[in-house]
N, C-alpha and C positions, 0 to 999 in steps of 0.2 A: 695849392702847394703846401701851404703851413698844416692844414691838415693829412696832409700825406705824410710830413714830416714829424709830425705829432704821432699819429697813427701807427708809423710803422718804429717809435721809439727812437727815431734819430735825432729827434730831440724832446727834453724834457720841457712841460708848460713854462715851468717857474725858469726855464735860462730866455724864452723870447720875452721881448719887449714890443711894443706895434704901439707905432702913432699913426692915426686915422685923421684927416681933417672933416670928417665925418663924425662925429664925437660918440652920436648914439652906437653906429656902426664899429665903432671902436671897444663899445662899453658892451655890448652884444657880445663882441669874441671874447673879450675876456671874463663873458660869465659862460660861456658855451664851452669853450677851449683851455680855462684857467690860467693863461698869459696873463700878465702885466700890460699896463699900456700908460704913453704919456702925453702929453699935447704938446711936446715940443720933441721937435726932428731933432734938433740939435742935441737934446738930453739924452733922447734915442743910442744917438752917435757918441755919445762920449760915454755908455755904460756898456756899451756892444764893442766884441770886437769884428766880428763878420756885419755887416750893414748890407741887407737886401732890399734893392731900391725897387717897388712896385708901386708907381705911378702913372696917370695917363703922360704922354710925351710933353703936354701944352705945362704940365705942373713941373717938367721935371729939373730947368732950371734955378727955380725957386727956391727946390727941396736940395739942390747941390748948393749953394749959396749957404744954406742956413748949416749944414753938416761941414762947412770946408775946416773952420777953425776949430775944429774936433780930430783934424785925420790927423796920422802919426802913420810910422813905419808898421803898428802891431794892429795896422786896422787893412779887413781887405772888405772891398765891395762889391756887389757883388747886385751887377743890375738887370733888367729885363725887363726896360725900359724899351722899347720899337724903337729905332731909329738915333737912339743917343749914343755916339762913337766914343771909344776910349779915350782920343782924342781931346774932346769935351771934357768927358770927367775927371781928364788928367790937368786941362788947362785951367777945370778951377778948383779941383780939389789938391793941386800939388803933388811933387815926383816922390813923397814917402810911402803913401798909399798904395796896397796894390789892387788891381782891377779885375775884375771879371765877370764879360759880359758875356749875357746866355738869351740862346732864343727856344725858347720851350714851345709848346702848343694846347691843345686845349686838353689832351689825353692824361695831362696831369691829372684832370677833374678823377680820372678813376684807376695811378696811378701806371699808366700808361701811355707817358709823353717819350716822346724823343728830343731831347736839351743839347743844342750843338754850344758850345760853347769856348770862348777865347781868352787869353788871359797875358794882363800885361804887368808884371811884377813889381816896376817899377825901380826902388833902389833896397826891396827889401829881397830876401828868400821865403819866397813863398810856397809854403806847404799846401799844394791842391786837394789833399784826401779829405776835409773836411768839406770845403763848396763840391768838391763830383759827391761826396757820399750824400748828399742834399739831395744831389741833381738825379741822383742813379734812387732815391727813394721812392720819386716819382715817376719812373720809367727807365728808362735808358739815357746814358752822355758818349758825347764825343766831343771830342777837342778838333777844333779846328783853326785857323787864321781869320782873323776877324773879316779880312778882305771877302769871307765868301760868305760871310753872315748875312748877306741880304739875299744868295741864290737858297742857304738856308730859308729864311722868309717868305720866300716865292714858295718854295716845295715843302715844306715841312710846316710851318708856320701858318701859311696860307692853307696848306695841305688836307687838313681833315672838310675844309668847305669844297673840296671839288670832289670828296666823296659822300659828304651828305646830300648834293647836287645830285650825285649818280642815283644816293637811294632816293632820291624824290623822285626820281625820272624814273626809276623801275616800277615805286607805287603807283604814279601814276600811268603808265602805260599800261599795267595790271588792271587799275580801276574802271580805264577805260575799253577794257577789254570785255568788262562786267562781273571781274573780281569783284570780292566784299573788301571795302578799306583796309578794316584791322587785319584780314588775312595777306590782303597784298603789303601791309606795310611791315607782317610779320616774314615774309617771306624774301622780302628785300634786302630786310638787317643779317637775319641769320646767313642768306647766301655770300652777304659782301662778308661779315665778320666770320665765315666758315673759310671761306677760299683765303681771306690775311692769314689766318692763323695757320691753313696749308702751308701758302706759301713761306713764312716766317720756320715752323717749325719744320717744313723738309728742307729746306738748305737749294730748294733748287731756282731756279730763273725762273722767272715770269714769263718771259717767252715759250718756255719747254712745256710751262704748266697749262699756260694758253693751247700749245698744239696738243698735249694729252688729251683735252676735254673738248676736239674740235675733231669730229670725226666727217671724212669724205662724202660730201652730199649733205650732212647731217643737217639739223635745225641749229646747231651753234654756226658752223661755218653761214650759213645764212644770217644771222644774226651778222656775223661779224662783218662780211662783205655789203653790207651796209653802210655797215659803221667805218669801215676802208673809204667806201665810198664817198660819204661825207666827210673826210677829211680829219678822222678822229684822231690820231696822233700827232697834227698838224694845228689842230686847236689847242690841244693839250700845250703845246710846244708853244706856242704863241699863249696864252693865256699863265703860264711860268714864267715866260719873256716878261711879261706883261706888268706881270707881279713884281720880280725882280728891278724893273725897272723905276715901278712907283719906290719901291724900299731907298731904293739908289737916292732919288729925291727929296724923301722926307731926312736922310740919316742925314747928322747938324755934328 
């Protein structure tokens, strides 16, 4: 994300600041990226006014704790942290602060995420345009109520592994067909990233697009009656459940 952010000029090296408890890993970006860095959260926090909290979950009270006596009304945060509820960051960073939590996905990596995102302003006004123009750097945002942040998680979040699944399951059923690897695994990408990009850019349903390219008799409706058959929308649906359900668990 901070390279996406860099890259596409929405922000300047010399305004981020990044503490790493990784030190080397710290000192890497900012000869790579030309950032600043320090070794204290808290420093972080009192020269920043936006604070992006990207930690694993098990670190992420530690790193609230050490930031608390820093916040003020003119600070928003802004986390994307799994599973840590606004709730939390309000109960120990205080009601000046405002909040905003995001669940992004892995499509940032090539500025092509989709960022849902919640926000709880707390006792300031808070001007969104700068955390969405973040958010919209690396892909796409939407605003939502934090309550659906975790069906978020299941589908989007969780989202791009049940389609890296699919193209393992094409290269492989290819391979085993007596495809060559590289061809079947080149032919997998391109089909799934050709029919998203269909459907994204005509505007139409998934469903309408499915029956265009299923002709009567044909080798897709074969295909598909199969896939009916095993109960493939029924997985999908249970394994969303699924997801959504762990998210429910872990959020503290």
């Amino acid at each position: 994300m901070l390279r996406g952010w860099l890259e596409s000029g929405t922000l300047e090296p010399d305004s981020v600041i990044v503490c790493d408890k990784d030190e080397p890993k710290a000192a890497e970006l900012a000869l790579n990226a030309g950032v600043r860095t320090s070794r204290s959260n808290a420093e972080v926090s009192r020269q920043a006014r936006i604070i992006v909290l990207a930690v694993k979950p098990q670190d992420s009270l530690t790193v609230l704790e050490e930031i608390a006596g820093e916040m003020d009304g003119d600070k928003v945060v802004v986390s994307i942290i799994a599973g840590l509820s606004m709730g939390s960051m309000r109960e120990r960073l205080g009601n000046a602060v405002s909040l905003v939590r995001v669940m992004p996905n892995i499509g940032a990596q090539v500025g092509a995420s989709i960022s849902a995102y919640a926000v709880d302003a707390g006792q300031a006004e808070l001007d969104t345009r700068l955390p969405v123009r973040l958010l919209e750097a690396v892909g796409n945002a939407v605003a939502v109520e934090e309550c659906w942040l975790d069906i978020v998680t299941a589908v989007s979040g969780s989202g791009p592994a049940y389609f890296f699944l699919m193209v393992e399951s094409l290269e492989q059923a290819a391979i085993g067909l007596g495809m060559a690897p590289d061809v079947a695994r080149l032919l997998a990408i391109e089909t799934l990233w050709g029919a998203a990009r269909v459907l994204k850019e005509s505007g139409r349903e998934a469903g309408e697009l499915r029956e265009a390219v299923s002709s009567p008799g044909g080798t897709t409706m074969a295909a598909l009656g199969v896939l009916e058959e095993a109960g493939f929308m029924k997985m999908m649906s249970q394994a969303v459940s699924a997801a959504h359900s762990r998210a429910g668990e872990l959020t503290r």
